[in-house]
C-alpha positions as CSV (number, residue, x, y, z in Angstrom):
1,X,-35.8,12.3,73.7
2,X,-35.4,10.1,70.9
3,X,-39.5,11.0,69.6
4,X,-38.6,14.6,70.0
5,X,-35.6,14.0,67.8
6,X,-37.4,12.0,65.3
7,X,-40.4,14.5,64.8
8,X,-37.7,17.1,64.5
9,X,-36.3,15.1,61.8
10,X,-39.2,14.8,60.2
11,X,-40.6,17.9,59.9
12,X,-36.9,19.5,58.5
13,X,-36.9,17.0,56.2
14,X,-40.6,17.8,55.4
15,X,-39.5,22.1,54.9
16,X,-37.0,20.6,52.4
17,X,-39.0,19.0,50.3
18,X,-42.0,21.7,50.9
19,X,-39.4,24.4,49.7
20,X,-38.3,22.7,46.8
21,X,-41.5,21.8,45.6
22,X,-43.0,25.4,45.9
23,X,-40.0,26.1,43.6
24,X,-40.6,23.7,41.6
25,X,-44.6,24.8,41.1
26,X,-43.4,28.5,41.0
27,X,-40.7,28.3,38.3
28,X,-43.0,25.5,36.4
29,X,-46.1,28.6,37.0
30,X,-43.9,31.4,35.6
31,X,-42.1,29.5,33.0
32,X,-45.6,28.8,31.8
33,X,-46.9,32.1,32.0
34,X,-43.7,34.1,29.9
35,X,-43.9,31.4,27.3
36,X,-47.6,31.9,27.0
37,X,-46.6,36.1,27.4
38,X,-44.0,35.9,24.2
39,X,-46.4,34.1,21.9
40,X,-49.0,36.5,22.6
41,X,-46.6,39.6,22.0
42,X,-45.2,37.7,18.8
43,X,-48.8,37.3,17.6
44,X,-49.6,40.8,18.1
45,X,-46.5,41.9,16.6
46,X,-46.8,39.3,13.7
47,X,-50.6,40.3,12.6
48,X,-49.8,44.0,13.1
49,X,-46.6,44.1,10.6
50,X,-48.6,41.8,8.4
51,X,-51.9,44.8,7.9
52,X,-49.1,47.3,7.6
53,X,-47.7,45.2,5.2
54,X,-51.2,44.6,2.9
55,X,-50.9,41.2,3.7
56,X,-53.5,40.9,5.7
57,X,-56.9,42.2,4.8
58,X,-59.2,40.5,7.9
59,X,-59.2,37.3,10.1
60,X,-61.4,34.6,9.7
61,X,-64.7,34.9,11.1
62,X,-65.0,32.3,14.1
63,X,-66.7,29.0,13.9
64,X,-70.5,29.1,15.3
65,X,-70.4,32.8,14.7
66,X,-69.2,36.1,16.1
67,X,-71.2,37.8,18.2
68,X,-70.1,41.4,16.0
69,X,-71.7,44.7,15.5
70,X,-74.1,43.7,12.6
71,X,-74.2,47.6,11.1
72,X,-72.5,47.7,7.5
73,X,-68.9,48.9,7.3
74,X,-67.0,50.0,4.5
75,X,-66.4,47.9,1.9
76,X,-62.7,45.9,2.0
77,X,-61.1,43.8,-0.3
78,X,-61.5,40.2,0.3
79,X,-59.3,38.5,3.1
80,X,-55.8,37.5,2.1
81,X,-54.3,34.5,3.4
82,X,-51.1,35.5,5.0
83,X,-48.2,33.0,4.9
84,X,-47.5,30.6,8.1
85,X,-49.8,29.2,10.5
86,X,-52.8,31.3,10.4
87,X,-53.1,33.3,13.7
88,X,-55.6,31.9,17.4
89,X,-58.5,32.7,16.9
90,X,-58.6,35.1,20.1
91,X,-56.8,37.8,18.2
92,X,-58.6,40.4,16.4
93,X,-58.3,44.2,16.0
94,X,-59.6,47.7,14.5
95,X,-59.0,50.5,12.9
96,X,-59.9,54.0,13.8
97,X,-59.8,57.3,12.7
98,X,-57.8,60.1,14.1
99,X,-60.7,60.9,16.1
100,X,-60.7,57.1,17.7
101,X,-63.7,56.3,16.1
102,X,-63.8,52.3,14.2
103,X,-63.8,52.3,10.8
104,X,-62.6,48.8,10.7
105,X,-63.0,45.3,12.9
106,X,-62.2,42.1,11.9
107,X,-64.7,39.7,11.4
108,X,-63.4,37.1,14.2
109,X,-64.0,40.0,16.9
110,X,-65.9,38.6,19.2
111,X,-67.9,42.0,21.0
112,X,-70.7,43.7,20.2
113,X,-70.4,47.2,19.1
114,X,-70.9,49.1,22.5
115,X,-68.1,46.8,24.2
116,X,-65.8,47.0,21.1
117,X,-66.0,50.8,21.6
118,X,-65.3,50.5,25.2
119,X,-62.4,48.4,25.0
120,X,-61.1,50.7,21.8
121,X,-61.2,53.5,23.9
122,X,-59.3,52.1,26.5
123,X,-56.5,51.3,24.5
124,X,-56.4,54.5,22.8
125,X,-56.6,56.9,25.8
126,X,-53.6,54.1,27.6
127,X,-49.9,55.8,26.9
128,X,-48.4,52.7,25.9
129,X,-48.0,51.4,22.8
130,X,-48.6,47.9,23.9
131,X,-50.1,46.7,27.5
132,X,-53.3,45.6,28.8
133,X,-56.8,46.5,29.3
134,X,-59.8,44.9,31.2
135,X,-63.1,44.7,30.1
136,X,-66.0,43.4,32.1
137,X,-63.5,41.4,34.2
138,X,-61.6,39.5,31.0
139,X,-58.5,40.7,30.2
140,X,-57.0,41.4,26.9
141,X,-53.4,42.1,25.5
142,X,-53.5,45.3,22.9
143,X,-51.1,46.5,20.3
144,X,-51.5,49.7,18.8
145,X,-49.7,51.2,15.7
146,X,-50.3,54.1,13.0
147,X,-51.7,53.2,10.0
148,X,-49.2,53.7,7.0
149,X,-50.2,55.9,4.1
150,X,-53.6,56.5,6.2
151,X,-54.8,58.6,9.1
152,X,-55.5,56.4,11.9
153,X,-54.2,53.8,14.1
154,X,-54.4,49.8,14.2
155,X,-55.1,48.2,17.3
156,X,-55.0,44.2,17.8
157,X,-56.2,42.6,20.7
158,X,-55.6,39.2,21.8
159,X,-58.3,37.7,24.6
160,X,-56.6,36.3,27.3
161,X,-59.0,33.8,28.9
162,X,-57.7,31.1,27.3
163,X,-54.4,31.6,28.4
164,X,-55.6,32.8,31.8
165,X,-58.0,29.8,32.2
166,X,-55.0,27.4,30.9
167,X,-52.4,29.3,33.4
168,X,-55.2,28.2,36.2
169,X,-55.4,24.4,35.1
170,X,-51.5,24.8,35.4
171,X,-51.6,26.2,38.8
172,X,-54.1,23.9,40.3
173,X,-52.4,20.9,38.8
174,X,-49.5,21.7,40.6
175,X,-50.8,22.5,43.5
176,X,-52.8,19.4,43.6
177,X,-49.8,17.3,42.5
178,X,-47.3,19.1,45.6
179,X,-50.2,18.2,48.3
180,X,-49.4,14.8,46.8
181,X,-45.7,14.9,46.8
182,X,-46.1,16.5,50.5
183,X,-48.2,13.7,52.0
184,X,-45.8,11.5,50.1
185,X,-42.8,13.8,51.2
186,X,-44.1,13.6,54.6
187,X,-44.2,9.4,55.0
188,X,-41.0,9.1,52.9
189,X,-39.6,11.7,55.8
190,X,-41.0,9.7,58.7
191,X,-39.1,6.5,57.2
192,X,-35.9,8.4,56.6
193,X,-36.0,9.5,60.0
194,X,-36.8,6.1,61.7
195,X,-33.7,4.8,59.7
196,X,-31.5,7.8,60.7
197,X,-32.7,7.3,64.3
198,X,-31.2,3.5,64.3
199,X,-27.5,4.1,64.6
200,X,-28.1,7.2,66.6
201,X,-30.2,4.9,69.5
202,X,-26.8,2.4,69.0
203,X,-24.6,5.0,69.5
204,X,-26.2,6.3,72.2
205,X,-26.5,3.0,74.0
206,X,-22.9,2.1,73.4
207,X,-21.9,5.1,75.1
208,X,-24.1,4.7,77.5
209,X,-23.2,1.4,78.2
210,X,-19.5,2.5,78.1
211,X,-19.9,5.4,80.8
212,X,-21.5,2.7,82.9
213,X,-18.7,-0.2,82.6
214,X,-16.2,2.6,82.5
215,X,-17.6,3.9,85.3
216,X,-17.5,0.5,87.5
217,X,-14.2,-0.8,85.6
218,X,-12.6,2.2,87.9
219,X,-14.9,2.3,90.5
220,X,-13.6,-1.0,91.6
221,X,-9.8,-0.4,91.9
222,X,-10.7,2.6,93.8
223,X,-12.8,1.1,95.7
224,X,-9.9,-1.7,97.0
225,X,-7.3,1.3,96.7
226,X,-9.2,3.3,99.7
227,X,-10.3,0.2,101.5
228,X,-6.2,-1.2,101.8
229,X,-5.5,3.0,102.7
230,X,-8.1,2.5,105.5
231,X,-6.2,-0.4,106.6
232,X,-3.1,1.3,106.7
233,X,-4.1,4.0,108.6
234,X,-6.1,2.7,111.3
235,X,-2.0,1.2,111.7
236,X,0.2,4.0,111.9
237,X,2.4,2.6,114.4
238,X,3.2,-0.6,112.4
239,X,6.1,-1.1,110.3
240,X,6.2,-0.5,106.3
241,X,7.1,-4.3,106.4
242,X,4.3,-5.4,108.5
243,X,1.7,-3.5,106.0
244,X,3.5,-4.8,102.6
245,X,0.2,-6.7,102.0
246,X,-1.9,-3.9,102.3
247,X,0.2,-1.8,99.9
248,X,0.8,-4.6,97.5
249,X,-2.6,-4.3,97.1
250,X,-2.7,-0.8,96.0
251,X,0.3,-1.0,93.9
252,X,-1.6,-3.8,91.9
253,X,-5.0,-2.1,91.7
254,X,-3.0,1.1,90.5
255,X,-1.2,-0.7,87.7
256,X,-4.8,-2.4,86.7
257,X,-6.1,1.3,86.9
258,X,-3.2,2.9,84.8
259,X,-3.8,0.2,81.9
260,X,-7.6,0.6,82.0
261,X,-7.2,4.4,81.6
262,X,-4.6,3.8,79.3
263,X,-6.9,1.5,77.1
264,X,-9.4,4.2,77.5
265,X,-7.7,6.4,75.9
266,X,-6.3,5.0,73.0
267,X,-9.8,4.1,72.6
268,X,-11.1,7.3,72.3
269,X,-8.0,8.7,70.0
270,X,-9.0,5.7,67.6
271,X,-13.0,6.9,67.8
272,X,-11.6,10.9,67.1
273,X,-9.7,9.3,64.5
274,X,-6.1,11.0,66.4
275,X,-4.9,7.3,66.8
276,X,-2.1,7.3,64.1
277,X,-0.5,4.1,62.8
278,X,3.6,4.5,62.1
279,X,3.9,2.0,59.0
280,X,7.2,0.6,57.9
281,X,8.2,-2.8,56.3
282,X,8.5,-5.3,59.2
283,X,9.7,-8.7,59.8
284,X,6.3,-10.5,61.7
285,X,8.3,-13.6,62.4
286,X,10.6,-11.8,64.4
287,X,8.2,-9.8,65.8
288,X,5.9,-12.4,67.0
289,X,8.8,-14.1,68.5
290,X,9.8,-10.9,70.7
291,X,6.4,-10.8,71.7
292,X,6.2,-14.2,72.8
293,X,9.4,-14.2,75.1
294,X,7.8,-12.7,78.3
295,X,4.8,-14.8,78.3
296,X,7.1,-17.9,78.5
297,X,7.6,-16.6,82.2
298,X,4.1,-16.5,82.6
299,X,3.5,-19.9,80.7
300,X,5.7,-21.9,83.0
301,X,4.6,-20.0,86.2
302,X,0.8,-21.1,86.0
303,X,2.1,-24.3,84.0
304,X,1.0,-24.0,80.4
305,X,2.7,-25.3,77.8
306,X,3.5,-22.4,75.0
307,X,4.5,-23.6,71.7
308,X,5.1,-21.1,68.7
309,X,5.4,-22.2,64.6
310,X,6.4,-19.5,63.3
311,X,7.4,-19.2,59.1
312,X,10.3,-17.4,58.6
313,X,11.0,-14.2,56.3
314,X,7.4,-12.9,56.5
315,X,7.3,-9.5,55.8
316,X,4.1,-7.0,56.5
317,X,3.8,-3.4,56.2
318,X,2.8,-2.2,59.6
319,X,2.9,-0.4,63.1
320,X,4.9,-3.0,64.7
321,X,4.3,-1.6,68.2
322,X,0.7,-2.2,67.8
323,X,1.2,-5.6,65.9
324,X,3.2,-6.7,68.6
325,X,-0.2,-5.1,71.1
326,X,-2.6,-7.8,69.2
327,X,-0.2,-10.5,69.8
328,X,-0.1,-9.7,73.8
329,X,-3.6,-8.8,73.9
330,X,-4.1,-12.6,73.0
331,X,-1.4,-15.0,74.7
332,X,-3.1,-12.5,77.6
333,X,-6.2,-13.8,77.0
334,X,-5.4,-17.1,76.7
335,X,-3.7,-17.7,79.5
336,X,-5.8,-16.1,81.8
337,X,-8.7,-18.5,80.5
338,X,-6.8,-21.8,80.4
339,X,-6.3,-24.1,83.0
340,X,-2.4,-25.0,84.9
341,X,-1.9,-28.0,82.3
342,X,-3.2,-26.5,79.4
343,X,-1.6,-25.3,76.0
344,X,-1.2,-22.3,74.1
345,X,-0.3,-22.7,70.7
346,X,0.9,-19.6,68.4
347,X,1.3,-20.4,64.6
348,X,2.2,-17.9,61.5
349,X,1.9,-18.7,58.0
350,X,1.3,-17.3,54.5
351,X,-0.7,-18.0,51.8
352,X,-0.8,-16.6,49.1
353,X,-1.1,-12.8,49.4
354,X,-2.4,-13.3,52.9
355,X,-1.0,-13.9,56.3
356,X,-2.1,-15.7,59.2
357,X,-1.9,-15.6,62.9
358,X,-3.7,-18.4,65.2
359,X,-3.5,-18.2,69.0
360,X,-5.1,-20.9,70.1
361,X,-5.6,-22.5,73.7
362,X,-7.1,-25.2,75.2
363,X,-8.9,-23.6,77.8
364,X,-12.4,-23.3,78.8
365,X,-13.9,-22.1,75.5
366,X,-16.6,-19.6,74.6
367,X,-20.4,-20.3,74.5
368,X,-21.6,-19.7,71.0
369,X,-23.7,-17.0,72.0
370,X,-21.2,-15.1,73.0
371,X,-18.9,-15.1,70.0
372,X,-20.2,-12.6,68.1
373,X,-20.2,-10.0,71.6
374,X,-16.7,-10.5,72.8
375,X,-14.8,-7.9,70.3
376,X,-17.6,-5.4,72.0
377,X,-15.7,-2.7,74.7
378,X,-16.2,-3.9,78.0
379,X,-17.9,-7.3,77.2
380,X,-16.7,-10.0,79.4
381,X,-18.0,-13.4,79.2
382,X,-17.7,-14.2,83.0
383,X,-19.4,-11.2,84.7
384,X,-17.6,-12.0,87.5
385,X,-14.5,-10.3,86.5
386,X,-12.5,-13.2,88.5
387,X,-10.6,-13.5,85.5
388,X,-9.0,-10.2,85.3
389,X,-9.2,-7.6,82.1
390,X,-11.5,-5.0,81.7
391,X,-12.4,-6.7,78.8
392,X,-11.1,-3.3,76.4
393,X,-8.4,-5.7,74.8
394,X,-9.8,-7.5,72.3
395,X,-11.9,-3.8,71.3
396,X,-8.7,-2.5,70.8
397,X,-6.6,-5.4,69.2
398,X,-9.9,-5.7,66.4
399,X,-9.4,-2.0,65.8
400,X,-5.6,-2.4,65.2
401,X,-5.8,-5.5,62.9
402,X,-8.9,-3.3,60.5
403,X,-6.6,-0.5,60.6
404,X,-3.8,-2.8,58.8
405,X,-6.5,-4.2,57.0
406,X,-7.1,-7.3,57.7
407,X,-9.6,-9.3,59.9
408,X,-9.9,-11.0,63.3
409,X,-11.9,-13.8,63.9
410,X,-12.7,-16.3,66.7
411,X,-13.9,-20.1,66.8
412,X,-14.5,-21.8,70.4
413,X,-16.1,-24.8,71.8
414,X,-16.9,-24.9,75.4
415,X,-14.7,-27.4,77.3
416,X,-12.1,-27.7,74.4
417,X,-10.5,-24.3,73.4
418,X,-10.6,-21.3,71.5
419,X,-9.2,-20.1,68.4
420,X,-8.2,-16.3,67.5
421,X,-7.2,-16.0,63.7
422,X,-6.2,-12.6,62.8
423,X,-5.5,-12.1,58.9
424,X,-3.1,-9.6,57.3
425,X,-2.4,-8.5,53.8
426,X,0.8,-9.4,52.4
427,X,2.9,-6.4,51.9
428,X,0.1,-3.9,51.2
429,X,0.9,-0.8,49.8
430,X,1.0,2.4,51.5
């Protein structure tokens, strides 16, 4: 499941970055090619006003020679320089007669006479005014205008191999630099995905793992609710007195069910984010103190001695129905996990902008390899479960103390006690 998920992962991730990139080489490619397309057209445009003008006679012949028709043409006046950069050397052009035929070439043109006819004709017999023409499988750009004060027409050409040959270098550069960028893409995918994939395998094993202890959390109540309902009806002629143990039993298993379901749930409101926390300017002291009260029945019933040093006048801004949850969730603790004998010490102080609560006990402590497991849902350090809890309490008291936030930590040594210290802000604001 979870290699199916990563190659799928992968290979989106992959299509992204393909997509973009051919974007990226197609907007680079025709960017390239209309910028090369409007200096062409402006070069054209440029040399044509300029013979219209007189201020342009001829273009340079070409370094290393021509390659021109060699038969005498009229005599011109020597070339004029025009003004600006002079003009690429792949533009040239002709004149011609009303008839089409050349009565003028440049000497840069680089044709001999039979394909510089061809290629005139071409552009004479095409409708536009400006477009392009191929000749012998190399393309050129043409401009054509009447000659003014004459009978004729002007044509310059501009050779496009350059450009086309340039556009290629482009392409294949681009091409060869998105393989790159794809092999690249393709490894920096399979990384991204392998990260991705980490919290996804941990929150699939957490849930898992809470379907499962969920699962045998209620499986076991049930379990002693239909066994003590056996019991009870294989003796139907007995006395509701005579079966009290039997439904003792159930009533107790019921209660432990109703609080595991009920831990449950609040669970899974805080997870869906529905868990809401009604905030108001509290008095700690005095709620810690209300809190305490019941477990003093509980203290002197499995003899444990309960102190509480409490500061007076501290003031937080919090749910006080859950603040007073944390509290129970560990005196419960503790005195389910200290010996008759023991002590159970709660303390509350301030310090500076901060507030502290200790519960501490002197019970049978927590192996240090288990201290960093024991705010996990369902974790329970004895597996036995002889200790009661469905060890959902401390989940939920962590999750109430970071929604005030503050912190919850623990210290233990085995055979001496444990220590819960849960720190609040002092007065926070809303």
């Amino acid at each position: 499941m979870f290699q199916k998920l990563r190659l799928k992962l992968t290979l989106i991730n992959v299509a992204i970055m393909l997509a973009l990139f051919f974007l990226l080489i197609c907007g680079t490619y025709f960017f390239a090619k209309i910028d090369m397309s409007k200096h062409t057209n402006a070069g054209l445009q440029r040399i044509a006003a300029d013979i219209q003008a007189g201020i342009i006679s001829d273009l340079p012949q070409r370094p290393g020679g021509t390659g021109s028709d060699p038969r005498p043409l009229p005599p011109v006046p020597p070339p004029i320089s025009p003004p600006g950069p002079p003009p690429g050397p792949n533009f040239f052009f002709v004149k011609t007669s009303p008839e089409g035929a050349i009565t003028f070439q440049s000497s840069n043109q680089p044709l001999d006479a039979s394909r510089l006819t061809a290629l005139t004709k071409q552009a004479l017999q095409a409708t536009a005014n400006q477009d392009t023409v191929i000749l012998e499988e190399t393309t050129y750009t043409y401009l054509k205008t009447p000659l003014d004060n004459q009978y004729g027409t002007v044509i310059v050409f501009h050779d496009l191999a350059q450009e086309t040959n340039m556009l290629q270098l482009v392409l294949t550069t681009l091409l060869a630099v998105g393989l790159v960028c794809a092999i690249l893409s393709f490894g920096a995918s399979f990384y991204m995905a392998n990260r991705a994939m980490v919290p996804i395998k941990k929150a699939w094993r957490q849930q898992h793992d809470f379907l499962s202890d969920a699962s045998h959390e209620l499986r076991t109540p049930l379990t002693i609710i239909q066994t003590n309902l056996d019991i009870v009806q294989d003796s139907l002629d007995e006395t509701v007195a005579s079966q009290s143990k039997w439904l003792n039993n159930i009533q107790e298993e019921s209660i432990c069910m109703k609080n595991l379901v009920n831990s449950l749930l609040f669970l899974a409101r805080a997870d869906s984010t529905q868990q809401p926390l009604k905030k108001q300017l509290i008095s700690l002291d005095a709620t810690l103190r209300q809190t305490v009260a019941p477990f003093e029945a509980v203290a002197q019933q499995n003899s444990l001695a309960l102190e509480v040093h409490a500061s007076s006048a501290i003031e937080v801004y919090g749910d006080e129905t859950q603040l007073k949850q944390v509290i129970a969730i560990l005196l419960d603790n503790a005195s389910r996990h200290t010996a008759p004998g023991g002590k159970i010490s709660v303390a509350l102080s301030q310090a500076g902008s901060k507030i502290f609560l200790t519960v501490s006990d002197s019970g049978e402590g927590i192996a240090a390899e288990h201290l960093n497991k024991i705010f996990d849902r369902f974790y329970q350090v004895d597996k036995s479960r002889n200790k009661g809890g469905s060890g959902l309490g401390l989940s939920i008291a962590k999750w109430i103390v970071e929604s005030h936030g503050g912190s919850i930590t623990v210290t233990s040594i085995p055979g001496e006690g444990t220590i819960f210290t849960v720190q609040l802000p002092y007065k926070p604001s809303v």
